[in-house]
N, C-alpha and C positions, 0 to 999 in steps of 0.2 A: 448436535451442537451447531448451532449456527455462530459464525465468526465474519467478521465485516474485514476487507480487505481496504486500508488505503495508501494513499504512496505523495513523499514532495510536498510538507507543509511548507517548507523552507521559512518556517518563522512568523507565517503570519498568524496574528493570534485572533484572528477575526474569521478565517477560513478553518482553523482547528476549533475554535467554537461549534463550527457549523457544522462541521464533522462530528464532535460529538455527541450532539444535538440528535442528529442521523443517527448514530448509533444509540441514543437510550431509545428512538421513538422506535427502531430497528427491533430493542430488546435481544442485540445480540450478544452473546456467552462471551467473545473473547473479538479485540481490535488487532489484527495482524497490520502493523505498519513496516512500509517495504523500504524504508530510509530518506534522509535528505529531511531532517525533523526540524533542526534549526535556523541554519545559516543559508542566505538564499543562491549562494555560488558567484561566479566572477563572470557569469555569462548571462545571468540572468537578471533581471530589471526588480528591483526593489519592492516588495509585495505589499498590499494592501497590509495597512495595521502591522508593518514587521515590527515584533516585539519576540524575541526571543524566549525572553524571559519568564513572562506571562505563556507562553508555550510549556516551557519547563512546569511551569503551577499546575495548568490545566492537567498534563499530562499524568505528574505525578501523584498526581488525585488519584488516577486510573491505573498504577502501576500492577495491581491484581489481575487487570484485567488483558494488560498489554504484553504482545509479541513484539517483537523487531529486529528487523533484520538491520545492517551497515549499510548508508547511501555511501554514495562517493562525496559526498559535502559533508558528512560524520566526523566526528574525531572522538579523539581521549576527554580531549577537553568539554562536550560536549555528555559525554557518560560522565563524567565528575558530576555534571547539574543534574542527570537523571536518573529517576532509583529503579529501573528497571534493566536489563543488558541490552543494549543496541549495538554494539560491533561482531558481532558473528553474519561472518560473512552470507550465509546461507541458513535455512530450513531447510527440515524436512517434513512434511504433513502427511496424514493418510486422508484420501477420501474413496472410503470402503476399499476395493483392487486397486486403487490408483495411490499412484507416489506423484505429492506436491511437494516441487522444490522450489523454496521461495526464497528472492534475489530479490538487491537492488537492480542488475539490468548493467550496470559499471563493465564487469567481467564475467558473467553468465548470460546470454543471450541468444538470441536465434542465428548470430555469424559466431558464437561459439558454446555451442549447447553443451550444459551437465552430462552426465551419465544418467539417460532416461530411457525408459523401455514402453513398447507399443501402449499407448494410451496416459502415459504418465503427462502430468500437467506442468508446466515450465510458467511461473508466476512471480513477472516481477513490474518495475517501475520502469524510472529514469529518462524515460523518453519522454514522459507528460503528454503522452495518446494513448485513447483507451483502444485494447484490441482484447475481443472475447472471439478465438477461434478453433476449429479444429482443424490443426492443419495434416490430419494423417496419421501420420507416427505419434506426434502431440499434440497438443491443445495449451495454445498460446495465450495466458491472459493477464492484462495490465489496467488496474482502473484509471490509468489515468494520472493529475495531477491536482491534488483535491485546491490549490491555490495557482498556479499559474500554465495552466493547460494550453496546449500547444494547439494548432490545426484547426482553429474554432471548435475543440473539444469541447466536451462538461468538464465543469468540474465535480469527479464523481468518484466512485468506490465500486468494490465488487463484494458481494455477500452471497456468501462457501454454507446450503444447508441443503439438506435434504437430496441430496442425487445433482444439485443446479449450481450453476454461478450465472450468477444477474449482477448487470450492468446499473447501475442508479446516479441520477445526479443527485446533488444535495436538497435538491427538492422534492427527492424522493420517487422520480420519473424513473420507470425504468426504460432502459434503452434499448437492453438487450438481455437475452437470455439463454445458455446453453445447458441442455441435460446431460450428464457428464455420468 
């Protein structure tokens, strides 16, 4: 199964295009979105094309296809517009031996890690930087913020197949790539 990883539309309905775009050309099985779908937060600057709304259409189209986890900009109100569940605070995924636990990043992170064992994978968002790493015990990875990316990042996604997670921007560059 291949599944596309993205994180942090915050409403733009001009960058969730582009992401979905990425994922029909991707041809991947299932979009895991890591939170932060609608509303663009009180810290961050106003997104290209914010249209909430139109986020809510796109997405719902896709509802078959979509995971998702709670951002910390999520609400009730927010699952009332979409027919899919987005407030569960966490996943859990397999890939082959490995436990993927996938987070918004809010309250699971690397200054307070899940219950993960040697090699399990810790995948979330919220910081809007991509980081694909092994750091030892786990293996860290955040695609990033598909609309408003931090640190002169991409804007970009991570795609879970075959033994790998690869890094991509929405132009389909990859960036990076780890065998896992």
């Amino acid at each position: 199964m291949k599944i596309m990883i993205a994180s942090d539309i915050h409403g733009s309905a001009l960058y969730c295009r582009k992401l979905l775009e990425a994922f029909d050309a991707e041809k991947a099985d299932k979009l895991l979105l890591l939170g932060d779908l609608l509303y663009h937060g009180p810290r961050n600057p106003l997104p290209e094309e914010y249209d909430p709304k139109a986020v809510v259409a796109m997405l719902n189209e896709r509802k078959q296809q979509i995971l998702c986890v709670r951002g910390n900009c999520d609400g009730e109100v927010d699952q009332m517009m979409l027919e899919f569940p987005i407030l569960a605070e966490y996943c859990i995924l397999s890939a082959g031996k490995r436990m993927i636990f996938a987070t918004h990043g809010h309250h699971y992170n690397e200054n307070s890690l899940p219950m993960l064992q040697k090699g399990d994978i810790l995948l979330h968002g919220h910081t809007h930087i991509p980081v694909l790493e092994d750091r030892g015990d786990y293996i860290l990875a955040n695609p990033g913020s598909v609309t408003l990316p931090k640190q002169n990042s991409v804007r970009g996604y991570l795609l879970l197949e075959e033994g790998a997670l690869t890094l991509k921007d929405l132009d389909n560059t990859v960036e990076q790539k780890l065998f896992i």
